[in-house]
C-alpha positions as CSV (number, residue, x, y, z in Angstrom):
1,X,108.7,156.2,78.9
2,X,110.0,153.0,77.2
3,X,108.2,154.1,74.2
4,X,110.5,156.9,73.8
5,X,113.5,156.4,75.2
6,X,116.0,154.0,75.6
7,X,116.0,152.0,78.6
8,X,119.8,152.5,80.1
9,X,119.3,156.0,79.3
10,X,116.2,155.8,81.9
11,X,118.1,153.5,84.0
12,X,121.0,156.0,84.1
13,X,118.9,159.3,84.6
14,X,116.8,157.4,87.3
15,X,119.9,156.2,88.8
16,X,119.1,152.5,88.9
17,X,120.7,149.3,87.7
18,X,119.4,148.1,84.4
19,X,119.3,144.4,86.2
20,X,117.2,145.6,88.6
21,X,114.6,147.2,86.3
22,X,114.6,144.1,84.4
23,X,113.9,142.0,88.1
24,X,111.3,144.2,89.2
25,X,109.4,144.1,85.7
26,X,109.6,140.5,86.0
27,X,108.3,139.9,89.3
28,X,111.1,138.4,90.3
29,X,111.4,141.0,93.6
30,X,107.4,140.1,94.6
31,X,108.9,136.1,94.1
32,X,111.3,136.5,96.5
33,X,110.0,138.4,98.8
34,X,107.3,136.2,98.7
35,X,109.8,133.3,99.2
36,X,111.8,135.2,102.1
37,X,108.5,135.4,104.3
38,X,107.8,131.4,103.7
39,X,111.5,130.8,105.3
40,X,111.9,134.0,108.0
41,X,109.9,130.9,110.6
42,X,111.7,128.5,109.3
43,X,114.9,130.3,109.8
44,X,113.8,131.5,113.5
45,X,113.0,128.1,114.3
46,X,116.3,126.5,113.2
47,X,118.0,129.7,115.2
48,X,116.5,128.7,118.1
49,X,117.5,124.7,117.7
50,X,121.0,125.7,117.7
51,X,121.1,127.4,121.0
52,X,120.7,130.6,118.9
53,X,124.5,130.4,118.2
54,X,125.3,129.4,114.5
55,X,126.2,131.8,112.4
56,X,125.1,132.1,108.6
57,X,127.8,129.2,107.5
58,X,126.5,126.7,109.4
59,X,122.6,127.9,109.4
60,X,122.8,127.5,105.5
61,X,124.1,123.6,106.2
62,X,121.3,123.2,108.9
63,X,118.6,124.9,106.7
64,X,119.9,123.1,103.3
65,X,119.7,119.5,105.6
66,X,116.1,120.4,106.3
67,X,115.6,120.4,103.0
68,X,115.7,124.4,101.9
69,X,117.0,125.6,98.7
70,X,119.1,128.3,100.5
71,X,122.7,130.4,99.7
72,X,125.2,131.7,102.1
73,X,124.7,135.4,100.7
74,X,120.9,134.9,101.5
75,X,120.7,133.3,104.6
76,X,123.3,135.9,105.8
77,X,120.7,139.0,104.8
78,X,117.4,137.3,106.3
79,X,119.7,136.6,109.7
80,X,120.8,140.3,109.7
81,X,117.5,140.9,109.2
82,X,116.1,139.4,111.7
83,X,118.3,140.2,114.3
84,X,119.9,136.9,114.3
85,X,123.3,137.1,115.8
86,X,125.6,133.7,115.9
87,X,128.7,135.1,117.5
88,X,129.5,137.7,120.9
89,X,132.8,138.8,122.0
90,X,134.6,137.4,124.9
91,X,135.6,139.3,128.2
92,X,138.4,138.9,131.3
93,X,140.1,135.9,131.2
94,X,141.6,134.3,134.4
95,X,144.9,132.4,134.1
96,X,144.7,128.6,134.3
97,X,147.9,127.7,133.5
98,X,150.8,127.5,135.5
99,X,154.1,126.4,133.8
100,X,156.5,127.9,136.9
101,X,156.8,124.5,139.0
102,X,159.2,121.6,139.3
103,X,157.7,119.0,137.5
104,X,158.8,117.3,134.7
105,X,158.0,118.9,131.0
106,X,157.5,116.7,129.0
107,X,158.9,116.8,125.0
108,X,155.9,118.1,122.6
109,X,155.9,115.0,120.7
110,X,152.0,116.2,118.5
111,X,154.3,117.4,116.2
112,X,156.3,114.4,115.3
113,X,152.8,112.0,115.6
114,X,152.8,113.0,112.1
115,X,148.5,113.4,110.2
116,X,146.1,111.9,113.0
117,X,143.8,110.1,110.3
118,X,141.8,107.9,112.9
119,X,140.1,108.4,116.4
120,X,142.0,107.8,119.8
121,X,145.5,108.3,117.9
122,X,145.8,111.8,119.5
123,X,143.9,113.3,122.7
124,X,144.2,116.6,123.2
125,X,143.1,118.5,127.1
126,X,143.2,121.3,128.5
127,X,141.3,123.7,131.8
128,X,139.5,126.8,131.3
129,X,137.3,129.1,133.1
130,X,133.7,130.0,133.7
131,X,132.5,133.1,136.0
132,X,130.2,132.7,138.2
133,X,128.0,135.5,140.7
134,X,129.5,132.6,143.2
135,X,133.6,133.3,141.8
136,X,134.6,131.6,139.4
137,X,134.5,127.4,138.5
138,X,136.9,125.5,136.2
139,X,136.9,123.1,133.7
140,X,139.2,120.5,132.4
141,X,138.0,118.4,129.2
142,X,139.6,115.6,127.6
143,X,138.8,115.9,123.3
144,X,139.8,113.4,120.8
145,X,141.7,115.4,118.0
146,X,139.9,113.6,115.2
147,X,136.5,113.5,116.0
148,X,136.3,116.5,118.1
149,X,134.4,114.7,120.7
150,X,134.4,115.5,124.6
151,X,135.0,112.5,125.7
152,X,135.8,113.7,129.2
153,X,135.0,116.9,131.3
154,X,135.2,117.3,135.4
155,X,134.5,120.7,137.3
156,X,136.1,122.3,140.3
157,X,135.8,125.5,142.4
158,X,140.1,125.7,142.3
159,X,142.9,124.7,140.3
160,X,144.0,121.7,141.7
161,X,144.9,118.6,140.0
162,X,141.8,115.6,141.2
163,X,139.7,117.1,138.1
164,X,142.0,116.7,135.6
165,X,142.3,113.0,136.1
166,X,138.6,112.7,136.7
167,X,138.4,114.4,133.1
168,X,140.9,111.7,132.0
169,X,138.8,108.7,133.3
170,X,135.8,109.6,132.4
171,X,136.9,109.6,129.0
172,X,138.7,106.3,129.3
173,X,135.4,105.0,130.5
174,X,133.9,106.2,127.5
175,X,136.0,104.2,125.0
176,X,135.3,101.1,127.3
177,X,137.9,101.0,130.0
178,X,141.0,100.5,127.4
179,X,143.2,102.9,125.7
180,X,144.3,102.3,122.3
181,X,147.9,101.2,121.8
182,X,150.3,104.0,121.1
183,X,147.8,106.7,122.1
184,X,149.1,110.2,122.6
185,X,147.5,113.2,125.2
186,X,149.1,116.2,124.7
187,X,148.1,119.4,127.3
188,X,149.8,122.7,128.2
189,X,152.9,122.2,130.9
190,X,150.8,123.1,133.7
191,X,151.5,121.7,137.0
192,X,148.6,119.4,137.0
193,X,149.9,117.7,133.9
194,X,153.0,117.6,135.1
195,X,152.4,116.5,138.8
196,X,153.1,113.1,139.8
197,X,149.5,112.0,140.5
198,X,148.3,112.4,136.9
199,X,151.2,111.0,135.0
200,X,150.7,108.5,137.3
201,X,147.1,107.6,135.9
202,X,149.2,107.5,132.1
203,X,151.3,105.6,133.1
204,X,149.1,102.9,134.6
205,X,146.7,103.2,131.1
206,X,149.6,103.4,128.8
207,X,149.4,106.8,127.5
208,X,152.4,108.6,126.0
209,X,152.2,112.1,127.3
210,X,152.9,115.3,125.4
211,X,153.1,119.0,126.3
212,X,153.1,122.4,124.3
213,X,156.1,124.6,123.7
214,X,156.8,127.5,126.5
215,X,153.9,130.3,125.1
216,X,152.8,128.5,122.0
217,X,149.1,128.3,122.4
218,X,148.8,126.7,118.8
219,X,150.2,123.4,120.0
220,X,147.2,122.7,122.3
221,X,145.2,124.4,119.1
222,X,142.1,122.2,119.4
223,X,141.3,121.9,122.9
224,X,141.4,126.0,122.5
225,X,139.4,125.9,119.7
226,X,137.0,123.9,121.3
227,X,137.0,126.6,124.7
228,X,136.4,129.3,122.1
229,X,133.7,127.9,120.8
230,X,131.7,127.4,124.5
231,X,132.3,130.7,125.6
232,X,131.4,132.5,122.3
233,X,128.2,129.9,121.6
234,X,127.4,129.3,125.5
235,X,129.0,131.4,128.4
236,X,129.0,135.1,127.5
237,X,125.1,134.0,126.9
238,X,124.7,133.3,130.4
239,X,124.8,135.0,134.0
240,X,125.5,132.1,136.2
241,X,124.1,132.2,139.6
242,X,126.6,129.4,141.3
243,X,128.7,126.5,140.2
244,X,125.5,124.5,140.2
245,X,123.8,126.6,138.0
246,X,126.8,126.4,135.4
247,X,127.7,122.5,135.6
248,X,124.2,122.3,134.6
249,X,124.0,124.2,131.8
250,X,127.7,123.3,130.5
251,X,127.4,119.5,131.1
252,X,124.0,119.7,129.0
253,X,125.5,121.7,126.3
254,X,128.3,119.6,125.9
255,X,126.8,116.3,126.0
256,X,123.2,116.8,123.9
257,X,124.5,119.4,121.7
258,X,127.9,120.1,120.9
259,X,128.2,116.0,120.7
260,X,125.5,115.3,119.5
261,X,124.3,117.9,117.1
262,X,127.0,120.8,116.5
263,X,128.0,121.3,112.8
264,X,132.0,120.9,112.8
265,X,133.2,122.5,108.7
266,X,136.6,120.6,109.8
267,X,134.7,117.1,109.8
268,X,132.3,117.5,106.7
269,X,129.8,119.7,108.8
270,X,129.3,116.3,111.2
271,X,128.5,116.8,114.9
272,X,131.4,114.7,116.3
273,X,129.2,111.5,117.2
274,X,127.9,111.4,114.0
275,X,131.2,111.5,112.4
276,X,132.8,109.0,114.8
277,X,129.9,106.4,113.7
278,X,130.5,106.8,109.9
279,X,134.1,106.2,110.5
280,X,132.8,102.9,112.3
């Protein structure tokens, strides 16, 4: 009807947008529909290499690394599409920190440390939880605040204060038995941190201590983060059937993905080994 009438006065009776007229007389819809069913596999298959839990930001990154000419806005629809969900919400949380003791609170001194530009400047740790059908098991990690890197984790059926040191020195261990002069590990003013056993380890390794303000969760705001991030992307994925089970499945999360191949945005979409060896 071209012939006789104009074509936004078809578009308009028809109720459809002029730029769309003009895609589908071009082909251009059959092009990319064509091109959407070449990367649906491709977008499964990268899905599925992440532990199914990137969302569209950081599939685009993967996909583009791979080589795919991709957008955010796309990648987004096909994942929506195909059912591909990055992200679940949490549930019950257990309290892990207990700030009502007798130790000794130590000042917050992250915020004077001024920009932490370097690994092994700042440290940050913290203890969270992970249910179990056997009750529920803990988890203290030690996380360098540059690089995002666990460099130290330890488990334990209760809340007392032998696996947060053994979090601590395994991460020592893993930057070759020494600390760097001048380095800081901040935590929440739980009891652990403050009993006399673990300041006792930073003491004998030269570690300057640090602790968050009374109910200011933003202090400790990485080591959170990085609890956020395993319970959204790992935990409320799983039904763990004893502590075995979950120490399993955490420790291999941790140390051959979220080390070793997790996207960080923060660190120039690096995983946090590869960003510590471009800094060396």
């Amino acid at each position: 009807m071209k012939t006789a009438h104009s074509i936004t006065l078809l578009c308009e009776t028809l109720e459809v947008s002029r730029s769309g007229y003009h895609a589908w007389a071009s082909g251009a819809n059959q092009r990319r529909a064509r091109a959407d069913q070449t990367l649906r596999p491709k977008l499964r298959a990268v899905f599925a290499a992440t532990r199914q839990s990137y969302g569209y930001p950081r599939m685009t990154v993967e996909l583009r690394a791979k080589g795919e000419r991709v957008g955010k806005t796309r990648v987004a629809r096909l994942m929506r599409e195909e059912g591909l969900q990055g992200r679940q919400r949490g549930r019950f949380r257990p309290r892990t920190t207990d700030s009502n003791h007798n130790g000794p609170i130590t000042p917050n001194r992250l915020a004077q440390a001024g920009p932490i530009t370097a690994c092994d400047q700042v440290w940050q740790t913290d203890i969270t939880y992970l249910p179990t059908r056997a009750g529920w098991l803990y988890l203290a990690v030690v996380i360098d605040a540059h690089s995002k890197r666990v460099l130290g984790w330890a488990f334990s059926p209760s809340l007392e204060t032998g696996f947060v040191i053994a979090a601590l020195l395994m991460a020592i261990r893993r930057r070759g038995g020494r600390c760097a002069p001048g380095l800081l590990l901040h935590s929440d003013r739980g009891v652990q941190y403050a009993s006399e056993r673990f300041r006792a380890q930073l003491a004998a390794h030269r570690i300057t201590a640090s602790m968050s303000r009374r109910g200011n969760c933003y202090d400790n705001a990485r080591a959170e983060a990085f609890f956020s991030t395993l319970k959204i992307e790992l935990v409320y994925r799983h039904d763990f059937q004893d502590h075995d089970h979950a120490r399993q499945v955490v420790f291999e999360w941790i140390e051959a993905f979220y080390n070793l191949r997790r996207r960080h945005s923060s660190i120039g979409n690096l995983s946090p080994v590869d960003f510590e060896n471009l800094k060396n």
